[in-house]
N, C-alpha and C positions, 0 to 999 in steps of 0.2 A: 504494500500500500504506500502512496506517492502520498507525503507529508507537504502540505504549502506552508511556508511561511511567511503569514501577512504581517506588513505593516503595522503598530500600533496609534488607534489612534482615538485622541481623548477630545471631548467638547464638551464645553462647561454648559450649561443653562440658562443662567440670567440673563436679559439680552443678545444670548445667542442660541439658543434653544427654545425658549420661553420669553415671551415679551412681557417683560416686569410692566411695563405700563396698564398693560390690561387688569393687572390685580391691584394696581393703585385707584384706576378709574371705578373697580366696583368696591372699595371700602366705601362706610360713612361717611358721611362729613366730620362726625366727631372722632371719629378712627382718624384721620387727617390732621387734622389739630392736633390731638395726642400723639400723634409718630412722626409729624413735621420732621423733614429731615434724618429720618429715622424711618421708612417706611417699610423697610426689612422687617426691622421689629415688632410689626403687627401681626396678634396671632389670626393664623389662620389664612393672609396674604398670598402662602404663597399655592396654596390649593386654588385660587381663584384663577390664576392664571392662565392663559390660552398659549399655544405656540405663534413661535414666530413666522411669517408667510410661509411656506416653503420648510421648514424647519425635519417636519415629520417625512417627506419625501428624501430629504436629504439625505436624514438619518438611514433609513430604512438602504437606500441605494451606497451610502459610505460603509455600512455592514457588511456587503457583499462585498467589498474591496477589501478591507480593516477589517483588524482585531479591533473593535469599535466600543470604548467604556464613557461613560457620563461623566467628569470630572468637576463637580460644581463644589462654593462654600456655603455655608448654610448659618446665620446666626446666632450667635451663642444665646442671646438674650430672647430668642424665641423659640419657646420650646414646642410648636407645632412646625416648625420651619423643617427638620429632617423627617418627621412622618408624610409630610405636604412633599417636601420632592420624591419621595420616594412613590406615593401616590400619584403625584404627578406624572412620574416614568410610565405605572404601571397602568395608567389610563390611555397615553398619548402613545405610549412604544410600544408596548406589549412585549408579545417574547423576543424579538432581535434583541432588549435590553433588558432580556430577565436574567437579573445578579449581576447587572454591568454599573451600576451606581457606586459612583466611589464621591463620599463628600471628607473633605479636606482642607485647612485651613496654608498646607502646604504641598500644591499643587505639584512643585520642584521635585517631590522627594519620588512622585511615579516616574517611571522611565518610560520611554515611549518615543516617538517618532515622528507626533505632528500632536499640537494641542490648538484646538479654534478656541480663541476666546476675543471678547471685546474689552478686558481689560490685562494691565499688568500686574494687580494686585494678587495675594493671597498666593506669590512663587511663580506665576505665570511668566512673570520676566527672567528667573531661574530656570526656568525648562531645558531640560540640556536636548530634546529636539528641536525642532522647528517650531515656534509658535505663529501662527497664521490669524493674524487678524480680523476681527469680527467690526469690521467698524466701516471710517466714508470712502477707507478704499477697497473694503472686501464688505460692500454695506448689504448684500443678498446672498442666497444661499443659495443662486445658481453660478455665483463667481466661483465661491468659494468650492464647488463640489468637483466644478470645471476643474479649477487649478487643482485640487488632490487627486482626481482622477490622475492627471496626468505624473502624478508620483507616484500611483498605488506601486 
């Protein structure tokens, strides 16, 4: 039997996975006020969430190239925030990401090969592969799928 070896590779959620805006726009208004600048920290926030356009197609076709894991951080100060993403996977990805969720305050410390994220925080800027941009120059997630295709 012919062993492949794929590529690993990791995408965080916030902003690149999951569009955080959509759980900000279905809180309360008094939920708002009280997490001002803090909006992570609302419980229950991050269950409300929708994907980002394109997100779940991505996923689902970056699978079948990649060793494909989740690599998001989750807030210490909210304690529905790791049940909420892991929920979140298990609605939106289904099995291509069953037991691929890795939440991490030190994204640096996975090894891997390509990490999308839309920021450098939380090690992303440590990544000893490639980190691939989720932002105004890789702002869709049909750039982004284009460009690692052509590295699987």
């Amino acid at each position: 039997m012919k062993v492949i070896n794929m590529k690993i590779l990791y995408i965080d959620m916030d902003g690149v996975l999951v569009n955080f805006q959509t759980g900000i726009d279905k809180i309360t208004e008094q939920q708002r006020q009280e997490f001002l600048g803090r909006e992570d920290e609302c419980p229950g926030i991050f269950g409300l969430m929708e994907p980002q356009p394109g997100a779940i197609d991505a996923f689902n076709e970056l699978s079948q190239l990649f060793d494909t894991y989740i690599l998001s951080t989750a807030p210490w100060e909210n304690d529905t925030a790791w049940p909420d993403k892991l929920n979140w996977v298990k609605r939106y990805l289904g099995k291509p990401a069953y037991k691929r969720l890795i939440l991490s305050h030190n994204k640096h410390l996975n090894a891997g090969d390509f990490l999308v994220d839309d920021r450098d925080a939380n090690g992303a800027d440590r990544f000893t592969g490639e980190l691939v941009k989720f932002d105004r120059d890789n702002p869709d997630w049909a750039g982004v799928v284009t460009y690692l295709m052509a590295k699987a």
